[in-house]
C-alpha positions, 0 to 999 in steps of 0.5 A: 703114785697115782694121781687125781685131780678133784675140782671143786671143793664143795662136799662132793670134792672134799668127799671125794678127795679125802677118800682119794687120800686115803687109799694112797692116790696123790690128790690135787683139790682145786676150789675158784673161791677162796673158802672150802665148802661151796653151798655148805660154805661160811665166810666173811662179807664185808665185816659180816660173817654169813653162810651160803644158806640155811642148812640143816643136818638130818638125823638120819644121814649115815654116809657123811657122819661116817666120814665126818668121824673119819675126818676127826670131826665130832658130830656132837660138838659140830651140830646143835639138835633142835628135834623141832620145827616152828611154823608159823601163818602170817597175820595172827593165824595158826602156828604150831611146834612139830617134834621131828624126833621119835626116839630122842622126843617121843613126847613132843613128835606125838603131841606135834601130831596130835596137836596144832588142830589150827594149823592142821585140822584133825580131817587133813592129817587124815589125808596127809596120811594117805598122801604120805603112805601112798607116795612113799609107795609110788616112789619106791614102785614107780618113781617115773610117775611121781617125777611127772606130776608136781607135789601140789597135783598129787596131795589134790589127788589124795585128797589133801585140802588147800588149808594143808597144802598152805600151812604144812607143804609149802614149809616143806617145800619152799622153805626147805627148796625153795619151790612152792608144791606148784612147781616142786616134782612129787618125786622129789619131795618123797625123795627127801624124806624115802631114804630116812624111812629104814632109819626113822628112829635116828630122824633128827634135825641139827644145826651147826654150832659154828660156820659150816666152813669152820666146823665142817668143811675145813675140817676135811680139808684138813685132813685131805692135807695130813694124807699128802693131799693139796687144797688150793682156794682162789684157782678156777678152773676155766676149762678142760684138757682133752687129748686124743679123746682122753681128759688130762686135767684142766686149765686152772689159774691161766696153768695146765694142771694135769693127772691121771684122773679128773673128777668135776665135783662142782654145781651143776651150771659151771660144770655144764660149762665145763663139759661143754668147752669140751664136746667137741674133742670127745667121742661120747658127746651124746652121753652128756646130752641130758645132764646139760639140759637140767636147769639149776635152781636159784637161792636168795637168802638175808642175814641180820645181825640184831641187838638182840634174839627174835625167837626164845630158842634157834630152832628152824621156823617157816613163814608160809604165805610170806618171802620168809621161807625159812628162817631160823634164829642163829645166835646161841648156836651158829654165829654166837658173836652177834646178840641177834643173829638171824639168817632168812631163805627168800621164797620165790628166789627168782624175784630177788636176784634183781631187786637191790639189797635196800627193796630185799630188806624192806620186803622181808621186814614187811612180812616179818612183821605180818609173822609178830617179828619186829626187825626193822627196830632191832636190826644192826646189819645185815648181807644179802647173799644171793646164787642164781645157780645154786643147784639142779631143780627139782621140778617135775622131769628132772630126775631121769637126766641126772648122769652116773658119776663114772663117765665114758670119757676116759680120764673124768668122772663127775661128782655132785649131788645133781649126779645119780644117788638117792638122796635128792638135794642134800649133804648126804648125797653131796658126801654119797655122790664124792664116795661114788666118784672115788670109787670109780677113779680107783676102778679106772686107775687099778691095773 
């Protein structure tokens, strides 16, 4: 039989190792941390349960559900549908409820457009409609073009106002990646939202009626064991096997785990490291040259367990002119143990990867206050979780350097959604990217 090694067990992995399983091939799936999931991963810290981040899932993904279904999860029982989003300016300005779901809430997704006047003024939806026709239209006629020019640039180009871009493209931006539209690539942000346009009526937001790891990612695993397949948590893979100019596996645990094939489905950071370690035992080290000059993106987030709710509802709310990125109210839906649970993206990231877990809590209580949110009086724990490699930024630039996953190093595919797919960022592309990977190693293990 033949075999496979899959590193990493993010989506990408666990994607790409099921699908592995499933055609017959032996797969061995190694994870360094001790739960599966990586950024879509739950777990506990120190007597708290918390997760890699706010993440929601996206109507209109079509790759992972289908698999998820394969995998015997039901999306309906995993997900929560919130079909809105809240946002709110801090200091008593505007706020506003946007429906984001045609088919399933017509009535709220019209109003949202039509109403919030305060928050978007009736002359800026105008100009957000241009900007939008006419950047979906560049990405799809010109993408190199967009990938130059960051969002910030092409909404002036348009026409779009400063009040706009503060109160509609910094959520969507910073709260959503964590890069404000000074710094966010113009490809990138029509990139999110291009591949839901042939599937618009199926547009909806969901959250996860459990830790990600529980309801999700275990799951897969799972079902990567009931077709012959191993998962191994705790084993780090340190570096690569090469001989004669083929990779035969990795060093993992102090031991030599060796297969057929290898797929490198981990972030971006530690796989550069990984393909590093190995150049100089390669013929094709050139290939690598532009993935291993993509910078990755940091990710800061607080959690909160409270003696009560924040919000009324768990829906997604963005904080814009404030550290509170996103942030979203979790206790009837994700962490249903705690009476107030509320789980914070930090925007900028980057200033909170050096502050103590004391400054980052009495920076978010501050803005949270200039939101109308009292945590400081409510607040019974809380973690900060931070990553300051968390995925490949999406600053102008980045999107011509992101590899294919079939490699010219015999014996090694990668996989990861930094790795050359549409979906930009996302867990759609995690799952697409894994799908890919196997393909290849089939294509490299058949006769």
């Amino acid at each position: 039989m033949p075999t496979a090694l899959v590193v990493g067990a993010g989506l990408a992995g666990l994607s790409c190792a099921f699908e592995l399983s499933d055609r017959g091939v032996e797969v061995d799936l190694i994870e360094a941390r001790d739960v599966v999931g990586g950024r879509t991963s739950s777990w506990n810290k120190r007597g708290m349960p918390v997760e890699s981040g706010l993440h929601r899932w996206l109507g209109f993904y079509k790759h992972l559900p289908d698999l998820l279904g394969r995998c015997g999860v039901s999306i309906d029982e995993m997900l929560c549908w919130e079909d809105e989003i809240e946002i709110i300016t801090p200091d008593g300005g505007p706020r506003g409820v946007i429906g984001l779901a045609p088919l399933f809430k017509p009535g709220a997704t019209i109003g949202g457009l039509v109403g919030n006047n305060d928050l978007i003024r009736p002359k800026d939806k105008v100009a957000l409609g241009l900007f939008f026709g006419r950047g979906l239209f560049d990405y799809t006629t010109n993408p190199e073009k967009l990938d130059r020019i960051t969002t910030r640039d092409y909404a002036l180009k348009h026409g779009v106002s400063e009040h706009a871009i503060e109160n509609l493209l910094v959520p969507l931006t910073a709260g959503i990646y964590f890069l404000h539209p000074d710094r966010y690539s113009a490809f990138g942000f029509f990139g999110l939202l291009a591949p839901g346009v042939p599937r618009l009526h199926r547009m909806r937001i969901g959250g996860f009626m459990g830790g990600m790891t529980d309801v999700m990612c275990r799951p897969m695993a799972d079902a990567i064991k009931a077709n012959g397949g191993m998962v191994r948590t705790g084993v780090e893979a340190s570096g690569v096997i090469v001989e004669d100019g083929r990779v035969e596996g990795v060093m993992g645990g102090g031991d030599e785990i060796r297969a057929d094939e290898t797929v490198i489905a981990v972030s971006l950071a530690p796989a550069q490291s990984l393909i590093n370690g190995m150049l100089a035992e390669v013929a094709e080290a050139a290939w690598f040259e532009e993935m291993l000059a993509m910078p990755s993106m940091p990710v800061a987030t607080i959690q909160f367990e409270l003696d009560g709710p924040v919000t009324d509802v768990d829906r997604t709310t963005f904080g814009p002119g404030t550290v509170l990125g996103s942030f979203c109210e979790q206790s009837r839906t994700t962490f249903r143990h705690a009476p107030g649970r509320l789980s914070v993206i930090l925007v900028p990231p980057e200033p909170f990867l050096e502050m103590t877990d004391d400054e980052v809590l009495a920076r978010t209580i501050a803005d949270a206050a200039r939101l109308g949110f009292d945590l400081e009086s409510h607040m019974t724990d809380y973690r900060v979780v931070r990553f300051p490699m968390d995925f490949y930024s999406l600053e102008p630039g980045n999107n011509l350097r992101r590899p294919p996953q079939a490699t010219p190093v015999p014996g090694l595919t990668l996989a990861g959604d930094y790795t050359r797919q549409k979906y930009l960022g996302s867990m759609e592309g995690a799952a697409v990217s894994g799908q890919r990977a196997a393909e290849a190693v089939l294509e490299s293990l058949s006769p």
